[in-house]
Backbone as JSON Lines, residues from 0, in Angstrom:
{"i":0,"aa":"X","n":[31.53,-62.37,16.53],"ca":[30.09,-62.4,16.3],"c":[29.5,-61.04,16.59]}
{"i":1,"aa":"X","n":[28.37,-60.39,15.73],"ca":[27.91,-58.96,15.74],"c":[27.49,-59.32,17.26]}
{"i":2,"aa":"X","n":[27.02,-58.35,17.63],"ca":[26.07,-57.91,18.84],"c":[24.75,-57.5,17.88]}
{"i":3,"aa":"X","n":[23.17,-58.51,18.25],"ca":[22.28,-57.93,18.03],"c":[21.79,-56.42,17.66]}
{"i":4,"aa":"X","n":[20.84,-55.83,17.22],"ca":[20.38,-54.44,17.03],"c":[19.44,-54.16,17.96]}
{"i":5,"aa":"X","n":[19.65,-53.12,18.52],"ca":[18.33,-53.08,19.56],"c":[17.35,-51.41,19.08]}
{"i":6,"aa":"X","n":[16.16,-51.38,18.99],"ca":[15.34,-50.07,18.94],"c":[16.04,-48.89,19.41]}
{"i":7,"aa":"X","n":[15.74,-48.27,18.75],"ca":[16.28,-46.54,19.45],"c":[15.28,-45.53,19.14]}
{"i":8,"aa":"X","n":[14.97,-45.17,20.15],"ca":[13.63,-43.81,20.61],"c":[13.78,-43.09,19.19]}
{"i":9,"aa":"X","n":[12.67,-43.0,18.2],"ca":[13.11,-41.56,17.46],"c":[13.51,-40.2,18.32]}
{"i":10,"aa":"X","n":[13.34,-40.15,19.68],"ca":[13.78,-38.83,20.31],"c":[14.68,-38.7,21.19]}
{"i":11,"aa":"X","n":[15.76,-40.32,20.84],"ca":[17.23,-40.39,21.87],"c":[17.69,-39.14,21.97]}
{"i":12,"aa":"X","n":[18.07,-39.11,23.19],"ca":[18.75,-37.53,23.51],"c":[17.84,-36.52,23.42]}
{"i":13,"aa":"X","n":[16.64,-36.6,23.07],"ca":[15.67,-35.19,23.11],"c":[14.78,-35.22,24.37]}
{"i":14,"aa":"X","n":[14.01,-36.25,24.0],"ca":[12.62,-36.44,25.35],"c":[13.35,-36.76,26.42]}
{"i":15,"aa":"X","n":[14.37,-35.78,27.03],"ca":[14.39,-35.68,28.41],"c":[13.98,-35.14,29.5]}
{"i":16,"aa":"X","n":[13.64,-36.29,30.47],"ca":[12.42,-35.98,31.48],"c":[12.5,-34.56,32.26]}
{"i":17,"aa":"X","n":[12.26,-34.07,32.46],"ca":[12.36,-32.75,33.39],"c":[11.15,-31.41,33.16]}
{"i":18,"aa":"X","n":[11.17,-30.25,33.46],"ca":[10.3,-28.83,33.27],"c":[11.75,-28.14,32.58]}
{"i":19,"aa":"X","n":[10.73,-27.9,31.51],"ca":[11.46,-26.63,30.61],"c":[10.57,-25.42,30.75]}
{"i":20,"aa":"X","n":[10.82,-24.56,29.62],"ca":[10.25,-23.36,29.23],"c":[9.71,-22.7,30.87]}
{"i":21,"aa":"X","n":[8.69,-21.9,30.73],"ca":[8.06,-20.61,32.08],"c":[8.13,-21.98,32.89]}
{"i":22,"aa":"X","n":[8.91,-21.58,34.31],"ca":[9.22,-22.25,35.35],"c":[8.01,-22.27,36.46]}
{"i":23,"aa":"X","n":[6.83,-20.99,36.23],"ca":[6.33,-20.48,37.88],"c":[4.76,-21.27,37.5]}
{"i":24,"aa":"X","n":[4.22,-21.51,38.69],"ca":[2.72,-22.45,38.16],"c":[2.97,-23.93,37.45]}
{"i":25,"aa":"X","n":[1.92,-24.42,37.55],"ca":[2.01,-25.73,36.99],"c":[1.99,-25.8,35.52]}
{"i":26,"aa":"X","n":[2.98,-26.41,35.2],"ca":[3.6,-27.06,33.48],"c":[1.81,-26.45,32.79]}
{"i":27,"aa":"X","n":[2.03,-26.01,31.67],"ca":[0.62,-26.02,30.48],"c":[0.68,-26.87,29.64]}
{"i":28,"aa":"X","n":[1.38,-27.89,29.58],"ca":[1.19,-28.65,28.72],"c":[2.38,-29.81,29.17]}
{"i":29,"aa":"X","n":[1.89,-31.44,29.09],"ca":[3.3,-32.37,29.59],"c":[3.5,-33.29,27.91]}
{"i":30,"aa":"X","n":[4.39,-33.82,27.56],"ca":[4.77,-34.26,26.67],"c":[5.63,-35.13,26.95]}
{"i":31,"aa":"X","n":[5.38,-36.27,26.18],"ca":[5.77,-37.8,26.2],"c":[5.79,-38.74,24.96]}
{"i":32,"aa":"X","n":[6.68,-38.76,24.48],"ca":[7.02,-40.18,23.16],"c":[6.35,-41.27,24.12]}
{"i":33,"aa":"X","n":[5.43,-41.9,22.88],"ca":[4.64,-43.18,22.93],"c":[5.87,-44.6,22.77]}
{"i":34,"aa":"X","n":[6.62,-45.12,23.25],"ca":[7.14,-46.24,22.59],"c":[6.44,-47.23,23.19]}
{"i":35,"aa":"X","n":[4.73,-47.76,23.53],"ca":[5.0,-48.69,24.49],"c":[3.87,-48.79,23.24]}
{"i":36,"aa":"X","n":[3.76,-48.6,21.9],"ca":[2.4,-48.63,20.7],"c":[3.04,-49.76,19.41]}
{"i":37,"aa":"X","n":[1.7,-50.04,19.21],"ca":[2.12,-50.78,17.55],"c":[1.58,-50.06,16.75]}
{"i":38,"aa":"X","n":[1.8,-49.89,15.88],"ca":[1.37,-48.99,14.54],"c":[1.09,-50.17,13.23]}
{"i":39,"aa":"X","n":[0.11,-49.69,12.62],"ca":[-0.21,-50.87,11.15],"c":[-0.96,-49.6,10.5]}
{"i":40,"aa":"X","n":[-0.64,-50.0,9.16],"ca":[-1.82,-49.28,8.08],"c":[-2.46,-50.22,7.6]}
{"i":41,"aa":"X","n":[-3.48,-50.04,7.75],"ca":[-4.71,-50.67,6.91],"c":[-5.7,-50.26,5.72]}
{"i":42,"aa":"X","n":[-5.36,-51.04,4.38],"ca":[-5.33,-50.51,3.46],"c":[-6.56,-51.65,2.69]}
{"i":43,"aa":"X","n":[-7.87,-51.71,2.26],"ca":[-9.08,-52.78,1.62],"c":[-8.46,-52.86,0.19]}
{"i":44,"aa":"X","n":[-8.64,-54.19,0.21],"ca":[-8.64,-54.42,-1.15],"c":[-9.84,-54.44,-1.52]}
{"i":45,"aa":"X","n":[-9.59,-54.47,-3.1],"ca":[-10.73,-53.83,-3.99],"c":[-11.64,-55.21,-3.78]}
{"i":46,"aa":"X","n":[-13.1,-54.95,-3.47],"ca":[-14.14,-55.94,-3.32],"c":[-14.45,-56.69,-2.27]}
{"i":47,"aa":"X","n":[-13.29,-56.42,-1.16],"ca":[-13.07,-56.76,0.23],"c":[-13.99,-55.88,1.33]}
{"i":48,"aa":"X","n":[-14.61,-54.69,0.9],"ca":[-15.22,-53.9,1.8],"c":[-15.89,-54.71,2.97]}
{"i":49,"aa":"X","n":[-17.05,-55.2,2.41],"ca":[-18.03,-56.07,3.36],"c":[-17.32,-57.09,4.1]}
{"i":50,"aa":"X","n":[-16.55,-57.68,3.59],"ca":[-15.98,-58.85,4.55],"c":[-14.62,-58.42,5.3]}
{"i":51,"aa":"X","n":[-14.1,-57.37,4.8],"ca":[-13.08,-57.02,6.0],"c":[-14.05,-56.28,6.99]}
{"i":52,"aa":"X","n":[-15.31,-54.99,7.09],"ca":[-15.39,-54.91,8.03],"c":[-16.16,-55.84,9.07]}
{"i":53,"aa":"X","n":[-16.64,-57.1,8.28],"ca":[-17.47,-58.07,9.03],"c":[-16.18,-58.88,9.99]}
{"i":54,"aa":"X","n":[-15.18,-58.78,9.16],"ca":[-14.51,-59.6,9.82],"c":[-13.18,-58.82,11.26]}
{"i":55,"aa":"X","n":[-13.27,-57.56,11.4],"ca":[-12.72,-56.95,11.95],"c":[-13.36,-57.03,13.1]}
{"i":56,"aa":"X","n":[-15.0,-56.47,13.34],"ca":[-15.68,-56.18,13.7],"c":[-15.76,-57.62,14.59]}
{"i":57,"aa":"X","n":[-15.67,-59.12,14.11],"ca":[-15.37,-59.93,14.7],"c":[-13.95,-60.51,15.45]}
{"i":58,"aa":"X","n":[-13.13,-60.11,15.09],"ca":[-11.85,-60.59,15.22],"c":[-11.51,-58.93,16.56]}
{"i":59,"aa":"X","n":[-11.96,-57.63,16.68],"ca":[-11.71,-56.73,17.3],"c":[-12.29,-55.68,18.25]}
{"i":60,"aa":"X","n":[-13.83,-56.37,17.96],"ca":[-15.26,-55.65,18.57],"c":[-15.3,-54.81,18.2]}
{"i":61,"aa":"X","n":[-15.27,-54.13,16.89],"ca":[-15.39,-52.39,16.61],"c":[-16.14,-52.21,15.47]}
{"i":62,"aa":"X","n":[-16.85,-51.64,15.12],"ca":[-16.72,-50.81,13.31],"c":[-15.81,-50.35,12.88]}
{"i":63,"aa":"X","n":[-15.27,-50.75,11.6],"ca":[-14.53,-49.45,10.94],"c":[-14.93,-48.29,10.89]}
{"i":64,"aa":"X","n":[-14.03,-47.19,11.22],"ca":[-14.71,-45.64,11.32],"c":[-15.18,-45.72,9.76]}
{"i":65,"aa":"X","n":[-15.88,-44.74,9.11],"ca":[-16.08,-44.32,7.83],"c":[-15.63,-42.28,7.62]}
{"i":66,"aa":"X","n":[-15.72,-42.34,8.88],"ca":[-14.73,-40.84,8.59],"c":[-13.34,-40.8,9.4]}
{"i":67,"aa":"X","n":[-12.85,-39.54,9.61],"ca":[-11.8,-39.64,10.18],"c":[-12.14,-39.51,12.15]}
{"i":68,"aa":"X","n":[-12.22,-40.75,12.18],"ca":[-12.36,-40.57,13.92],"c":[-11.71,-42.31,14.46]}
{"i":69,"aa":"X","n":[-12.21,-41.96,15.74],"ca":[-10.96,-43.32,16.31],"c":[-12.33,-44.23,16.73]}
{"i":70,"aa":"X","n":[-12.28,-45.78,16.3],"ca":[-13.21,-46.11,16.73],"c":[-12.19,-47.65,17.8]}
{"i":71,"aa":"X","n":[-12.95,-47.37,19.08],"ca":[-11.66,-48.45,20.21],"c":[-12.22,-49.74,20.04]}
{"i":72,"aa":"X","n":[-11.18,-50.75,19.44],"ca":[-12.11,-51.93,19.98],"c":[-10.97,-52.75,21.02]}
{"i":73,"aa":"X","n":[-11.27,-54.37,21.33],"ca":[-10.65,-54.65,21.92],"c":[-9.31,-55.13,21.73]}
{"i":74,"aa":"X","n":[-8.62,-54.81,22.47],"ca":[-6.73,-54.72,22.08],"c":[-6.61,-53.62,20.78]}
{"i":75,"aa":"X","n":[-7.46,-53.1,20.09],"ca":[-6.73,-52.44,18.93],"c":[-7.66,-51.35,18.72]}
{"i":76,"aa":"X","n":[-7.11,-50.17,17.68],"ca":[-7.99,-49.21,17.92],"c":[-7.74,-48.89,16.83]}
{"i":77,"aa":"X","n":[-8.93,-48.09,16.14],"ca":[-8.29,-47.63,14.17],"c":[-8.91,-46.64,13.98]}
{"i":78,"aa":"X","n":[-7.77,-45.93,13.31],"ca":[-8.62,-44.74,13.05],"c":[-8.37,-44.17,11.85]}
{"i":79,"aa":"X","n":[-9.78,-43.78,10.46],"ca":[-10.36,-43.65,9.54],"c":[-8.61,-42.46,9.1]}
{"i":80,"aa":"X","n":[-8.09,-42.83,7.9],"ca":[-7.39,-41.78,7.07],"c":[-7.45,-41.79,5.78]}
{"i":81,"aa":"X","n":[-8.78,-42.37,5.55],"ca":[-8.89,-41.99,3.5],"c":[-9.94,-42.72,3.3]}
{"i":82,"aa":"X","n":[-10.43,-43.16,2.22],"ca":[-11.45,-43.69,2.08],"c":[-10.46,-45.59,1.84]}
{"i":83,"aa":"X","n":[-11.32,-46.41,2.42],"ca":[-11.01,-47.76,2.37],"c":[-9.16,-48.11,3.09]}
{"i":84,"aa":"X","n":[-9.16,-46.52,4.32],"ca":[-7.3,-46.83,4.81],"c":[-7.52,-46.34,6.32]}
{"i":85,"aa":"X","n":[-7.01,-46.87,7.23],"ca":[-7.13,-46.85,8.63],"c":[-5.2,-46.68,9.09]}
{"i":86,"aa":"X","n":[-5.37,-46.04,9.88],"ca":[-3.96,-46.62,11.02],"c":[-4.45,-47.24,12.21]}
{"i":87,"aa":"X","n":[-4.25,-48.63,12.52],"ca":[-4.48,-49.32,13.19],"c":[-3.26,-49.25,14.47]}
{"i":88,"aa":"X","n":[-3.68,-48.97,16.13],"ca":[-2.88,-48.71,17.29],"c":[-3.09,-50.04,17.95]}
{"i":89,"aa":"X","n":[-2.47,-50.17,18.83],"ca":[-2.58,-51.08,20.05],"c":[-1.32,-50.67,21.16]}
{"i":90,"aa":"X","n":[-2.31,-51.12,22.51],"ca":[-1.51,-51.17,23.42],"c":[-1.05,-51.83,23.8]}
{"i":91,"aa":"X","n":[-1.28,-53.28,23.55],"ca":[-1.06,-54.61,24.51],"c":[-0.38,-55.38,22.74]}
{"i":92,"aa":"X","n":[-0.35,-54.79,21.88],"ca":[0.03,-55.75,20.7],"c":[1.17,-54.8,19.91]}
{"i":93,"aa":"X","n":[2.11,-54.73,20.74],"ca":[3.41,-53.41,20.32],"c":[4.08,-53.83,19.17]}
{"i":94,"aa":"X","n":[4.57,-53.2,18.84],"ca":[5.83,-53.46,17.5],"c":[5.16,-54.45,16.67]}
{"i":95,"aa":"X","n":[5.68,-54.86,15.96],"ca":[5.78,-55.5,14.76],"c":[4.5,-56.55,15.33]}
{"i":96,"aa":"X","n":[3.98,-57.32,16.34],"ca":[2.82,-58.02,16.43],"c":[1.65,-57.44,16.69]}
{"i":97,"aa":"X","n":[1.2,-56.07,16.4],"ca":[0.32,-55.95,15.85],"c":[0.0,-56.5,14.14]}
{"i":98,"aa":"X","n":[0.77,-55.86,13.42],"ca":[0.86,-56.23,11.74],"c":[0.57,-57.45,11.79]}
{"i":99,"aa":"X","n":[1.19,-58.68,12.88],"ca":[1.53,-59.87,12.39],"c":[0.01,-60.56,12.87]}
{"i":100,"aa":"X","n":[-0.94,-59.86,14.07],"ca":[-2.31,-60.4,14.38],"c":[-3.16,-60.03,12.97]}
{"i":101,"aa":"X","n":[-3.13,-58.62,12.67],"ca":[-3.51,-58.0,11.25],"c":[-3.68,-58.38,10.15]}
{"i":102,"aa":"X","n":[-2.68,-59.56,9.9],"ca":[-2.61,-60.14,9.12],"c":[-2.97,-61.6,9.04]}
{"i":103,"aa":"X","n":[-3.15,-62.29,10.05],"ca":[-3.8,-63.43,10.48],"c":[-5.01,-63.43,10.47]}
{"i":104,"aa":"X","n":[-6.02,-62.23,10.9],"ca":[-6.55,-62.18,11.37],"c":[-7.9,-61.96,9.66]}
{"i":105,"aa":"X","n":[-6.85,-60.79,9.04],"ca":[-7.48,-59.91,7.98],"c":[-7.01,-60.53,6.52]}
{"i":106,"aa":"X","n":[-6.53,-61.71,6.58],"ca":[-5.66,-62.25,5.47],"c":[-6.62,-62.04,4.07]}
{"i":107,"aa":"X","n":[-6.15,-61.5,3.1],"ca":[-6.7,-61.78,2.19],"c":[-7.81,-60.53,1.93]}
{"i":108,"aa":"X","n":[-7.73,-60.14,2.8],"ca":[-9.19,-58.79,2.74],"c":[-8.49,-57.26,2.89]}
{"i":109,"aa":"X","n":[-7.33,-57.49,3.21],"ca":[-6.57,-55.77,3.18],"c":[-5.21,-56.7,3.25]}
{"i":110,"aa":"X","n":[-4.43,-55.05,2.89],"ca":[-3.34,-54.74,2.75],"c":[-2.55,-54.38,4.02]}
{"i":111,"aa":"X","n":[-1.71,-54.7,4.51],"ca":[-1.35,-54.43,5.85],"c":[0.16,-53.94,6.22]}
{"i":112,"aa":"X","n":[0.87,-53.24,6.48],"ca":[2.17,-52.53,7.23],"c":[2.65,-52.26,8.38]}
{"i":113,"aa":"X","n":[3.25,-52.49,9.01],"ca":[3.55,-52.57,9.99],"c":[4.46,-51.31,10.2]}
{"i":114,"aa":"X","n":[4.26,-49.93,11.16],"ca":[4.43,-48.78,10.7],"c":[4.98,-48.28,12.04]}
{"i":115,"aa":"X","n":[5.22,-49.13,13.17],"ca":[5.66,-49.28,14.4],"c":[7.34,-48.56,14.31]}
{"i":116,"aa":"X","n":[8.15,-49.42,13.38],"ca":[9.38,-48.4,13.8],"c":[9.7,-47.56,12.66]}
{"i":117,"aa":"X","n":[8.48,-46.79,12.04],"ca":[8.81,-45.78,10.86],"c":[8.15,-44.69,11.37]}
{"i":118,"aa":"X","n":[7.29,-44.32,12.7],"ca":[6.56,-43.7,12.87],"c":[7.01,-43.15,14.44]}
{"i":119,"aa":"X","n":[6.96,-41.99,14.77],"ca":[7.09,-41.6,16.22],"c":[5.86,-41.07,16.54]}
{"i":120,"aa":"X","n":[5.58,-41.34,17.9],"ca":[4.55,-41.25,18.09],"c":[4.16,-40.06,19.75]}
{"i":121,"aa":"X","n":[3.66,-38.68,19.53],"ca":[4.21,-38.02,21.05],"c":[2.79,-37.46,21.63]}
{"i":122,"aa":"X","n":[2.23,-38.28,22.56],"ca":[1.01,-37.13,23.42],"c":[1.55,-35.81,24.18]}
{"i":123,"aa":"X","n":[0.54,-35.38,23.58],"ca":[0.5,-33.6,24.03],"c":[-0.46,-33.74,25.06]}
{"i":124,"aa":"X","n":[-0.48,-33.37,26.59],"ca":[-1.58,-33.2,27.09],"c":[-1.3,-32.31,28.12]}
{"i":125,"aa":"X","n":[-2.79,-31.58,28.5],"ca":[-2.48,-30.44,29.49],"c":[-3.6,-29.17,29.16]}
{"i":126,"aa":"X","n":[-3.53,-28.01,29.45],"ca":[-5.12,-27.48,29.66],"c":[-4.79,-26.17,28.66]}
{"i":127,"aa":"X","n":[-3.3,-26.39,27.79],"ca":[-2.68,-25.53,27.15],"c":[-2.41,-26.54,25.78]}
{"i":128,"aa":"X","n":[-2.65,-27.27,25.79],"ca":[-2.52,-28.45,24.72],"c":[-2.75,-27.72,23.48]}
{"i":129,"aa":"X","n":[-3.89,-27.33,23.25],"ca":[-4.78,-27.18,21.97],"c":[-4.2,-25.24,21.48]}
{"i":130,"aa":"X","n":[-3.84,-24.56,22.51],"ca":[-3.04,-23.4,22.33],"c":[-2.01,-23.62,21.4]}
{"i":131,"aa":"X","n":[-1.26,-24.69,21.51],"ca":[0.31,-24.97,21.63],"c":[-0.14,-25.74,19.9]}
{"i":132,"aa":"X","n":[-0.77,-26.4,20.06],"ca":[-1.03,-27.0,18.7],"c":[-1.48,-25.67,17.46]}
{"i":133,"aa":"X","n":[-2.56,-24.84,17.85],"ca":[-3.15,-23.93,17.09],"c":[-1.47,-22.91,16.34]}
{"i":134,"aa":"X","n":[-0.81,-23.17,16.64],"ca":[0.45,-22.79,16.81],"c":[1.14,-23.3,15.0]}
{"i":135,"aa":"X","n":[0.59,-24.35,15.01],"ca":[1.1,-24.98,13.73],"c":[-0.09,-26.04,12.83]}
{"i":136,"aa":"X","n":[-1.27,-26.01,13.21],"ca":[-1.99,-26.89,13.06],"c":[-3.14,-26.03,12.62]}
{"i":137,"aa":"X","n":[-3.62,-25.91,11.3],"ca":[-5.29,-25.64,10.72],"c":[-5.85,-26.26,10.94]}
{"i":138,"aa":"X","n":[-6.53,-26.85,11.89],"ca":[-7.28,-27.15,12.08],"c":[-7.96,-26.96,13.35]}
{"i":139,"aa":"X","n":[-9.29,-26.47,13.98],"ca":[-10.01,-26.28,15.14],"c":[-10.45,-27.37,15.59]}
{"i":140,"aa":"X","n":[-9.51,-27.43,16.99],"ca":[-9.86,-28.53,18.09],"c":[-10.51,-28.3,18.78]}
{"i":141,"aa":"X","n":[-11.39,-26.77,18.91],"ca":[-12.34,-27.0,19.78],"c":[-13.45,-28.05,20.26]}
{"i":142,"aa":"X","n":[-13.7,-28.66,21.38],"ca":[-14.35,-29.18,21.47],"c":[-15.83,-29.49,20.8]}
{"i":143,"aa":"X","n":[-16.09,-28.58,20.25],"ca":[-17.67,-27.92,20.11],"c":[-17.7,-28.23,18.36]}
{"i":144,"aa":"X","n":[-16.57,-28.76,17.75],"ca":[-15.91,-28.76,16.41],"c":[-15.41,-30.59,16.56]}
{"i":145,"aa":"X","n":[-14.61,-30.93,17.46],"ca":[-13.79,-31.4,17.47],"c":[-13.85,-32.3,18.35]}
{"i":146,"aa":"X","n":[-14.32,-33.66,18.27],"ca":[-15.23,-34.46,19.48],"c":[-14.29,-35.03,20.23]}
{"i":147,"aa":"X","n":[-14.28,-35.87,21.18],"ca":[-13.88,-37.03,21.99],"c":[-13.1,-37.93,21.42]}
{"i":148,"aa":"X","n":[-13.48,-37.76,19.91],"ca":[-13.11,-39.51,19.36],"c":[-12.64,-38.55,17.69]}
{"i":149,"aa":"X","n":[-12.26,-37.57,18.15],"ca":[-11.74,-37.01,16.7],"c":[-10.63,-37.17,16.12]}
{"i":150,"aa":"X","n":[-10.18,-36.97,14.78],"ca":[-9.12,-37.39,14.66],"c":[-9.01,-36.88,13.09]}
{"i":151,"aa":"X","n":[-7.51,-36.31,12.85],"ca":[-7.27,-35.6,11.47],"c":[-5.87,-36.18,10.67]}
{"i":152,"aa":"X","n":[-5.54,-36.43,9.41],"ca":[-4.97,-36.04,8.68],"c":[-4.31,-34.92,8.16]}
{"i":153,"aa":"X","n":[-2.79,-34.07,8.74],"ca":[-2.87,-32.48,8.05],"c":[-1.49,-32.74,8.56]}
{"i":154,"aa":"X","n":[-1.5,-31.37,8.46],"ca":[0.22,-31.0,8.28],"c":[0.07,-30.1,9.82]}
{"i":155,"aa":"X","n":[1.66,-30.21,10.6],"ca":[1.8,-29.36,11.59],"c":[3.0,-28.43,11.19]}
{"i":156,"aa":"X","n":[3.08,-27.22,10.94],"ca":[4.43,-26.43,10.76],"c":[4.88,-27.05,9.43]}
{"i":157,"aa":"X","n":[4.31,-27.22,8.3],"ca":[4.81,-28.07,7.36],"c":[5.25,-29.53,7.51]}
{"i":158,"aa":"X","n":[4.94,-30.02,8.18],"ca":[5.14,-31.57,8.76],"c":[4.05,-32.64,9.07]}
{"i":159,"aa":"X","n":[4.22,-33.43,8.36],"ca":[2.18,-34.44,7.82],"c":[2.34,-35.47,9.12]}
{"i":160,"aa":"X","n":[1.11,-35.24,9.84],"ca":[0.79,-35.78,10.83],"c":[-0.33,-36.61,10.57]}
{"i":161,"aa":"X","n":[-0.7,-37.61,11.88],"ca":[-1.93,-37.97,12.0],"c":[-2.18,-38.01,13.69]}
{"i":162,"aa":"X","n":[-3.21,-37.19,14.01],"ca":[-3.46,-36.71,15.11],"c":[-4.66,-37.12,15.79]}
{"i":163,"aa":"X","n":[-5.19,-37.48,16.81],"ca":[-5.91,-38.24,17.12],"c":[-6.17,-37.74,18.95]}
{"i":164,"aa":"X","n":[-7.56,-37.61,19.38],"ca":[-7.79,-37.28,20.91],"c":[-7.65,-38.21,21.46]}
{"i":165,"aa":"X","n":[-6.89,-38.06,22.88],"ca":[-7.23,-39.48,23.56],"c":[-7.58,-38.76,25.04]}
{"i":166,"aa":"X","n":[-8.86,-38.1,25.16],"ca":[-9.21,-37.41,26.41],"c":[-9.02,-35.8,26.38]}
{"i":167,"aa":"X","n":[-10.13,-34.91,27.0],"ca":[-10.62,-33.83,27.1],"c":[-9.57,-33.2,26.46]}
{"i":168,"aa":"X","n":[-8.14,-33.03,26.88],"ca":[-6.96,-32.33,26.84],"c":[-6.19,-33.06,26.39]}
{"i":169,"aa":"X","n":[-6.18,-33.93,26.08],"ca":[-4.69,-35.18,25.29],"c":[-5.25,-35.58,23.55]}
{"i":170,"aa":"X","n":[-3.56,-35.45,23.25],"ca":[-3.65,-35.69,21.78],"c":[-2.49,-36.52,21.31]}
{"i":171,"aa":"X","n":[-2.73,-37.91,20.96],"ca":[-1.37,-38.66,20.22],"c":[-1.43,-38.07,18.99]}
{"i":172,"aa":"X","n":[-0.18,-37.77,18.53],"ca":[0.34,-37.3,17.2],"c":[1.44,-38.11,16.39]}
{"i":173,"aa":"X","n":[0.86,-38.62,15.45],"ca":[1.78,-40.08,14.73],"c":[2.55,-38.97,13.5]}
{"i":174,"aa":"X","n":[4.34,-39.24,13.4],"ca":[4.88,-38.73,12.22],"c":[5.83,-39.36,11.88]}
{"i":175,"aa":"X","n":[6.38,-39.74,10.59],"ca":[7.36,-40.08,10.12],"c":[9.21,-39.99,11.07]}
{"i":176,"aa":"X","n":[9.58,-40.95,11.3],"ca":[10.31,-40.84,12.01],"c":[11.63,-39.88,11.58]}
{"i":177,"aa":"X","n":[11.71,-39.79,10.42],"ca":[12.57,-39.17,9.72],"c":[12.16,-37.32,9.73]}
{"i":178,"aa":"X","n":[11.0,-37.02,10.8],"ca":[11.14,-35.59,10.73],"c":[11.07,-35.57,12.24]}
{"i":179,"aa":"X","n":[11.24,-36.51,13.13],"ca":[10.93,-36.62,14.43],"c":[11.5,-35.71,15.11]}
{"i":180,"aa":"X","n":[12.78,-35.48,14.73],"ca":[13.71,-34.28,15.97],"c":[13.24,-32.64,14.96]}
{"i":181,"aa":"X","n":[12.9,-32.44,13.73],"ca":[12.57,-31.15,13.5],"c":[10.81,-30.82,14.68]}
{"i":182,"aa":"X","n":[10.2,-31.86,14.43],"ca":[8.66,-31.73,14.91],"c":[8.79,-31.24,16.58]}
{"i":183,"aa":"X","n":[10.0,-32.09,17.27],"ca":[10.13,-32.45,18.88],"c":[10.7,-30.59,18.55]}
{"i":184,"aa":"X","n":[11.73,-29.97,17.9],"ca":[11.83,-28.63,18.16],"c":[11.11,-27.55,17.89]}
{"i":185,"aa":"X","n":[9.75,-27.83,17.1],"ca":[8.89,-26.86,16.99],"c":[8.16,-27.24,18.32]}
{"i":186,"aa":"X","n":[7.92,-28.03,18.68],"ca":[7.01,-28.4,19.39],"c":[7.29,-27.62,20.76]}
{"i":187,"aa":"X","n":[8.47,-27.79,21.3],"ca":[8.98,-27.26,22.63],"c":[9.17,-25.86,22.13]}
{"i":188,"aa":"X","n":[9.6,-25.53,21.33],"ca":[9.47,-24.15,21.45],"c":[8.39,-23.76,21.5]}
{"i":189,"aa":"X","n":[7.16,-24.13,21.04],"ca":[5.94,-23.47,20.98],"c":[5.17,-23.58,22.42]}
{"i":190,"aa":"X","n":[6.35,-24.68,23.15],"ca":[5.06,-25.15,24.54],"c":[6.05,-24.05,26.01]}
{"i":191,"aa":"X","n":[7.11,-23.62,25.21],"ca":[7.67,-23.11,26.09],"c":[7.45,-21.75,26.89]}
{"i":192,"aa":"X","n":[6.03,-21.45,26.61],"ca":[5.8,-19.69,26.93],"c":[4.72,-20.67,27.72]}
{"i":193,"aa":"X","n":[4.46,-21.59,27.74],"ca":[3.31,-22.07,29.15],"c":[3.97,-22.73,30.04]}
{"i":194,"aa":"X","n":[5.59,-23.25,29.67],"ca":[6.13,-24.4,30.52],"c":[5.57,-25.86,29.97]}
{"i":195,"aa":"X","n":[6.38,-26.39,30.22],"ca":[6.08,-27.71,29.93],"c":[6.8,-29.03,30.41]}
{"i":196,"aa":"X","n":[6.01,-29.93,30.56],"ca":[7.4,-30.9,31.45],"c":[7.28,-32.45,30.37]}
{"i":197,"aa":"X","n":[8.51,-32.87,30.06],"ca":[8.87,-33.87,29.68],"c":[8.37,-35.15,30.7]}
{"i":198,"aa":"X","n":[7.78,-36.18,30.16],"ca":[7.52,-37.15,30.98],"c":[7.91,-38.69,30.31]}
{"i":199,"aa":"X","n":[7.87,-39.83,30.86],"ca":[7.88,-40.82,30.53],"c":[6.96,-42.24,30.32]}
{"i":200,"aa":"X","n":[6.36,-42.34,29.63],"ca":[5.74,-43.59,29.8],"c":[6.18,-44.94,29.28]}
{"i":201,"aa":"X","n":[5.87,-45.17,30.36],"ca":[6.11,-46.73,30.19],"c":[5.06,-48.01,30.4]}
């Protein structure tokens, strides 16, 4: 009889915990793969506008964003990537049961995917964060540009992200799992002239 399949980190063997890069002063930046997230795309069907966001808005306490920003509701959080398309997060509704509330919930009014094990997911945070990003990323995170609750669509180093604030200095960055170990080596190299320490969440 097989032995079951079990998940594997898009960054087995990479995101190991420790301080890399400049050793002296405290880390500029800490970095951590998300596996504890659900991922969904949320996609309106045509004529569904009004009643999916009436019904989200009930079923999640939120508005749908209408631009690209993160709007939190309860258990789930979405954030705006096209016109009538969201990526829908959660913390408490991981893997594959997010999609499956999504769809209970939204039946009939969108299109829904479950994007949990196609997607890696890594916060950048630290007071060197937005240095380390400017590195590969067009786009200005300044604060003064770039709010609390911001959130983009773009490419990092040639590699299509969806990037999103989660606090002054922290940024989840959602990518295709299939470029996960090129992204994890631009990434450390670029964080490595501030130091940086690998962490874990769980």
């Amino acid at each position: 009889m097989s032995s079951p399949l079990t998940p594997t980190s898009a960054l087995y063997g990479l995101a190991l915990p420790g301080r890399y890069g400049k050793t002296d002063g405290a880390p500029g930046v800490t970095i951590a793969e998300r596996t504890d997230l659900g991922l969904a795309t949320v996609a309106c069907r045509n004529g569904q506008d009004d009643g999916l966001k009436a019904s989200v808005r009930e079923a999640y306490g939120v508005d749908l964003p209408l631009t690209s920003t993160v709007a939190r509701g309860k258990d789930v959080s979405f954030i705006g990537t096209g016109p009538g398309q969201w990526l829908a997060v959660s913390e408490s509704l991981v893997n594959e049961a997010l999609a499956t509330d999504l769809i209970a919930k939204l039946k009939g009014l969108a299109s829904i995917a479950d994007q949990s094990d196609g997607r890696a997911v890594i916060r950048l945070s630290g007071p060197r964060a937005r240095e380390v990003l400017a590195k590969g990323l067009a786009i200005d995170l300044d604060p003064r540009v770039f709010p609390d609750d911001g959130a983009v669509t773009s490419t990092i180093s040639h590699m299509g992200v969806q990037l999103w604030q989660e606090g002054s200095e922290s940024y989840d960055i959602a990518l295709f799992r299939s470029v996960a170990e090129s992204f994890w080596r631009w990434l450390t190299a670029s964080a490595a002239e501030f130091g940086y320490e690998v962490v874990t969440i769980s």
